[in-house]
N, C-alpha and C positions, 0 to 999 in steps of 0.2 A: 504494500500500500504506500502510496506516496505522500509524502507530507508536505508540511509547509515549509521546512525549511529546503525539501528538494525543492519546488517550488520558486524561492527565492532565489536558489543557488544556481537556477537556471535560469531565471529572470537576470541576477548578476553579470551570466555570461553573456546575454544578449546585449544588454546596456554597455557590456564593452567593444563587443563588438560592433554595435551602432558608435561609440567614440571613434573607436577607428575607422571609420566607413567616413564619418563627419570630417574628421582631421585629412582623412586621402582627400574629399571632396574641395574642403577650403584650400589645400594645397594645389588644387588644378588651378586657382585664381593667378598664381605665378605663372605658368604655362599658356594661360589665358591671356594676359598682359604683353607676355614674350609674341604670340599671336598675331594681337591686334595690332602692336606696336608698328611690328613686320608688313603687317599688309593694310596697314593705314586704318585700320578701323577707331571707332568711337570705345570707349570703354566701355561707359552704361549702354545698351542695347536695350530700350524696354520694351522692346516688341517681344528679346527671347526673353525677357522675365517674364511676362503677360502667359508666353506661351510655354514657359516650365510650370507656373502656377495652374493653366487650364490643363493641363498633363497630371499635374498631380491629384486634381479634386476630381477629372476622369474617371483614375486609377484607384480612388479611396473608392466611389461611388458602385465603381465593376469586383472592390472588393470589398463593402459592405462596410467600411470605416467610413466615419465624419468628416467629408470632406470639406469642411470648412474647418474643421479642428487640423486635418492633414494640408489646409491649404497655409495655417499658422506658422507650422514646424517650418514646410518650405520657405516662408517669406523672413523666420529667421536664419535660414541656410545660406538664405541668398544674400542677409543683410551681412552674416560673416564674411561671407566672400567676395563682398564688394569691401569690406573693413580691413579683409587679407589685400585687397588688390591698391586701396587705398595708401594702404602702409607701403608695400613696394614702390608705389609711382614717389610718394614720400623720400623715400631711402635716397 
């Protein structure tokens, strides 16, 4: 029988592993920079923000999660990696 603390201990592993899914994700904001830099683009694009946001409340709604709750997490995802991209042009 499963308990709570199996439970937790696999909920633990998940939360780290979404850290590290988060941390690779904000780290593409440097590769992203390198990118646009290269081929003259604008930084902010908020046509692809618009359309990572409409991808994700899609994707909650075909899988049965809040997406308006999943549209929150991504537009903090997005605010890091515009705060990652920020600090590089910084640098």
């Amino acid at each position: 029988m499963e308990t709570l603390e199996d439970v937790r201990s696999e909920t633990r592993k998940i939360d780290d592993q979404l850290i590290e899914l988060i941390i690779r994700r904000t780290e593409l904001g440097e590769k992203t920079i390198e990118l646009k830099r290269k081929q003259k683009i604008e930084l902010y694009d908020e046509r692809h923000i618009l359309e990572v946001l409409r991808r994700a409340e899609e994707e909650a709604k075909r899988k049965g999660i809040d997406p308006k709750l999943l549209k929150k997490i991504f537009e903090i995802l997005i605010e890091m990696r515009m705060t990652k991209e920020l600090r590089k042009i910084v640098e």
